[in-house]
N, C-alpha and C positions, 0 to 999 in steps of 0.2 A: 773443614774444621780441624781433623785431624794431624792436619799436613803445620795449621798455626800451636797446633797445641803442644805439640811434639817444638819445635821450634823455641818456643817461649820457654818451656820447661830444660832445653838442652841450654838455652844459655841461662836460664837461674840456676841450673846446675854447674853450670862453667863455677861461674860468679860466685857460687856457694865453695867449690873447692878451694879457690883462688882465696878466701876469706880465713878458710880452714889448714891452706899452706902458710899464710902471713901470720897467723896465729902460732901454728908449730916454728916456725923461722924464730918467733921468740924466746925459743926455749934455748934455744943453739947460742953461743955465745958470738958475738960478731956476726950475723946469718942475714941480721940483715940490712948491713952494709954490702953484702953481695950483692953482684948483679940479679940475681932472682930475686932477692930481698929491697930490692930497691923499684925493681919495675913491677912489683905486689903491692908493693906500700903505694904509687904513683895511682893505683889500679882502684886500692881499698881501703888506703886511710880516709879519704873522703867521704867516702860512706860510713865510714865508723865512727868519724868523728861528730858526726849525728849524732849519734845513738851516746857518742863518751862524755857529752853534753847533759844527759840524762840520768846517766848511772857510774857514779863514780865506781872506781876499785874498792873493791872490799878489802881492807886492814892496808889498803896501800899498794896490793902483788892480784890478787885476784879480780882481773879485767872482765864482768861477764857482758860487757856492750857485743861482744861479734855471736854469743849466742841469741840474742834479741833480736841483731841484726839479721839472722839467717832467717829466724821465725817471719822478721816483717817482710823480707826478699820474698819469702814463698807465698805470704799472704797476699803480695803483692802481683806474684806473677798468675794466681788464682785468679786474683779480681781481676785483673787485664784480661784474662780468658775468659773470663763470664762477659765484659762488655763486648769484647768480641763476635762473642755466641751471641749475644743479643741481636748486634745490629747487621748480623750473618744470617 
């Protein structure tokens, strides 16, 4: 059990950084039209765009969908560990 939990948790950790670099990419002028900014966005605009369906920008600049999104990520990879443990 320990061997799946560790597992599960390293990649919603990948996924949570990768979320939290495409975020910071925004801040950079041109950033992310780069090659990193480019294969992030391919990576986690999909997932965010979830979430930007639900929670517009505040005043138009302030995007808080990738914070929601990180919360449901972890929620997410919790409950996949509890079924796990269940039928384990």
């Amino acid at each position: 059990m320990d061997q799946v939990y560790d597992v599960v948790m390293l990649l919603q950790n990948i996924y949570t950084f990768m979320i939290i670099g495409y975020v910071l990419l925004s801040w950079l002028p041109n950033a992310r039209e780069s090659f990193i900014g480019v294969f992030l966005g391919k990576l986690v605009e999909p997932y965010l765009s979830i979430f930007r369906r639900f929670i517009p920008p505040i005043g138009g600049m302030l995007d808080l969908s990738p914070i929601l999104a990180v919360f449901a990520l972890r929620f997410v990879a919790f409950g996949l560990i509890a079924v796990i443990d269940f039928f384990i």
